[in-house]
Structure formats: C-alpha cells, structure tokens
C-alpha positions in Angstrom: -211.0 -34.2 34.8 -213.6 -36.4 36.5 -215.9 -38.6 33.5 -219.1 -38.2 34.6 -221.2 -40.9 34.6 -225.0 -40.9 33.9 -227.4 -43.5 34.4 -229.0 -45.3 30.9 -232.3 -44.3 32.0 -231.8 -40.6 32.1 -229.6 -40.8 28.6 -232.6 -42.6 27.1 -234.8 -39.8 28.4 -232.8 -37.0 27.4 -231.9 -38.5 23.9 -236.1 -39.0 23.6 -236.9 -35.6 25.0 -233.9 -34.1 22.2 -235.9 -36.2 19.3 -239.2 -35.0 20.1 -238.6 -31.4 20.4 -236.8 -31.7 16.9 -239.5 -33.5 15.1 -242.0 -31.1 16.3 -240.2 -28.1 15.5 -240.0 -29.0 12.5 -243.3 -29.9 12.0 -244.0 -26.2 13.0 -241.6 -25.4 10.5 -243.2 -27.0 7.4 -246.7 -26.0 9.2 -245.2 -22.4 9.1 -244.0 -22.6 5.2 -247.6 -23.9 4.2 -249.1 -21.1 5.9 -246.9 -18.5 4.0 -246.8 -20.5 0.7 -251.0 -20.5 1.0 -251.4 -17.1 1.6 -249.2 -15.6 -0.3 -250.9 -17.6 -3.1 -254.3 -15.7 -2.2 -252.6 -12.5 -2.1 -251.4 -12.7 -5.5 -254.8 -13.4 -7.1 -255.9 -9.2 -6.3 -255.3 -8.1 -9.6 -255.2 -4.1 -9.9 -258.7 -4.8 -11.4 -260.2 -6.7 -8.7 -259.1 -4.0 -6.2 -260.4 -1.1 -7.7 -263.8 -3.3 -7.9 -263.6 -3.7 -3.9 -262.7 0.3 -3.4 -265.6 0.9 -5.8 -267.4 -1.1 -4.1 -266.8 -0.1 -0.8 -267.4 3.3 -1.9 -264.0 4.6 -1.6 -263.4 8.5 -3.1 -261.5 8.1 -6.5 -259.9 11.0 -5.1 -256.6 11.4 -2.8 -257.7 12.5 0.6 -254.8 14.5 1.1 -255.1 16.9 -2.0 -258.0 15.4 -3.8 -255.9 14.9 -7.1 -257.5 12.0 -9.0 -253.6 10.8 -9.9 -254.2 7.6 -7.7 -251.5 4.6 -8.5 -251.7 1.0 -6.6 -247.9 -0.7 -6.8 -248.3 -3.7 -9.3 -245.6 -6.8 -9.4 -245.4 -10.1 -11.2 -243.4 -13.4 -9.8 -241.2 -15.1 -12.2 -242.6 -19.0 -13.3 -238.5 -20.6 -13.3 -240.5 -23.7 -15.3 -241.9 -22.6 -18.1 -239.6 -22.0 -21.0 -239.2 -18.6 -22.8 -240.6 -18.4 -26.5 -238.3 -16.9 -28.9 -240.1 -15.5 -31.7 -238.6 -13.6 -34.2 -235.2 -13.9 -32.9 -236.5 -12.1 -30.0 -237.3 -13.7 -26.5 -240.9 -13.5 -25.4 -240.5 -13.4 -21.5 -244.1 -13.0 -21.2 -244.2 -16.6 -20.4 -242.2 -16.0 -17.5 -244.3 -13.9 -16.0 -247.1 -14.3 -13.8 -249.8 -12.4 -14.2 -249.7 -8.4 -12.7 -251.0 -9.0 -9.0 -251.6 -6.0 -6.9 -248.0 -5.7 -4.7 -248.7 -6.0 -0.9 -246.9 -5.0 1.9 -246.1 -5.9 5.6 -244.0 -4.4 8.4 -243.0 -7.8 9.6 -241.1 -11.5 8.6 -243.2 -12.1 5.7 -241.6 -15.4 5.7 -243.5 -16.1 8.9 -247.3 -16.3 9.4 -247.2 -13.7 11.7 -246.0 -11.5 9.0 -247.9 -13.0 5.7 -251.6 -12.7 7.5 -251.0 -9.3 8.5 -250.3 -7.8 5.0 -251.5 -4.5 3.3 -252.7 -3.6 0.0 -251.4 -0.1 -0.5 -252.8 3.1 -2.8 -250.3 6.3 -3.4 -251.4 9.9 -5.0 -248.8 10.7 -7.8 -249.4 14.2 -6.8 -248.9 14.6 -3.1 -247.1 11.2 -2.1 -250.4 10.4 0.2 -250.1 6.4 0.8 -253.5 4.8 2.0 -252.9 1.0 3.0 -256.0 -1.5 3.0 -256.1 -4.9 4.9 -255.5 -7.6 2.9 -257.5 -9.8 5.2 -260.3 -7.4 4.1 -260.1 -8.0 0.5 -259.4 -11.2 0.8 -262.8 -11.8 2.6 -264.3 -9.7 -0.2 -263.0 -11.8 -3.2 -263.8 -15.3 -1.8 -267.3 -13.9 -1.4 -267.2 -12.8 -4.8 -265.8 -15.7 -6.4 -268.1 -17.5 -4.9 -271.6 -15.7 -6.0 -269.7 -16.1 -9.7 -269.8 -19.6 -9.3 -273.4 -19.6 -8.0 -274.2 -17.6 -11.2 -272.3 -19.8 -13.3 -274.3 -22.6 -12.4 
C-alpha cells in the first residue's frame, strides 16, 4: 500500500474547515434546543381556561360542528417539576407539588424536538359524542395571549 502524502498546508485547511463546521453545528444545535425549550415554555402557559376565553372570544359555536352535541373536551396534561420535593402529609404523599399546573396539551405532526416541529403545533378540541377533533394554531393563540397579557399589565398599572 502506497502512504500518501499530503502537503501541511492542505492538512491545516482541512483540519480548520473540520473545526468550523463542528463549532457551528453545534451552535445550531444549542440554537435549535433554545428554540424548542422557549416555545414549548409559551405553549404550556394556555390553560384550558385561557382557551376557552380565546374560542369565546373568537366566537367559536360551544357546539360540535359535526353533531352539535355540546359534550366538547380539550386534552389537558401537566409536566412533572423533578426539583421540588414531594410533601408527605398524613402519611400520604402530596404529589401536587410535582405537578405543574394543567396546560392545555398540544399537538404536532412533526419532530417536536425540532423548531420546525415546536412552531407548527396545534391546540386541539374533541366532541365526546361523535369523536369530531377541531385543531387550532397555536401560533394563533399564542398571538392572542401575549396581547392579552399585555392590556392586563396596562390595566394593572
């Protein structure tokens, strides 16, 4: 087998061009996980409240518009806080300090561990009757709550 031999210059630029393009993915990487870590923060301040304010608001039907039954559910989940400690009272745990308050569960049909995925999320509304599923942009409510937080802050003052 021959050794091949190649110049120092074009080792140096190869071994500069490897660094580069490692440092910058990942920076896209941790620019990626920000993303996803931010938004997913904003989509788990919609409580179940706050989103049947914006349907009211918006003037969406309290009915489903498959078979106008008025048995409407919106999917609710929690995320567990690892650092806080459980209470024990009564010789019972209290895992309500675990818990994170009930958030209005969304949905995606991509990589929600990308931004791709994240930013393109749905809020979704079922009939208990008929099965009907209605999704709403999260993007949407989104917009709506930081406009309403912020006219609550402008009446607070």
């Amino acid at each position: 087998m021959d050794n091949l031999e190649i110049p120092d210059d074009e080792l140096k630029k190869y071994l500069t061009k490897l660094y580069l393009e490692e440092n910058l993915n990942k920076k896209a990487d941790e620019d990626s996980q920000r993303i996803v870590k931010q938004q997913t923060e904003k989509l788990r301040q919609i409580t179940p409240m706050l989103f049947f304010q914006f349907l009211a608001e918006r003037g969406v039907s309290g009915k489903c518009v498959s078979c106008s039954s008025e048995k409407l559910s919106v999917p609710q989940a929690f995320s567990l806080e690892g650092i806080k400690a459980p209470a024990i009272e009564n010789g019972k745990l209290n895992d309500d300090l675990l818990r994170s308050p009930p958030y209005v569960q969304y949905v995606s049909f991509d990589d929600v561990d990308q931004p791709r995925g994240i930013l393109n999320s749905y809020y979704q509304m079922n009939c208990l009757n008929c099965g009907h599923l209605t999704l709403y942009r999260a993007s949407v409510v989104l917009k709506w709550f930081a406009r309403h937080e912020s006219k609550e802050a402008e009446g607070d003052e």
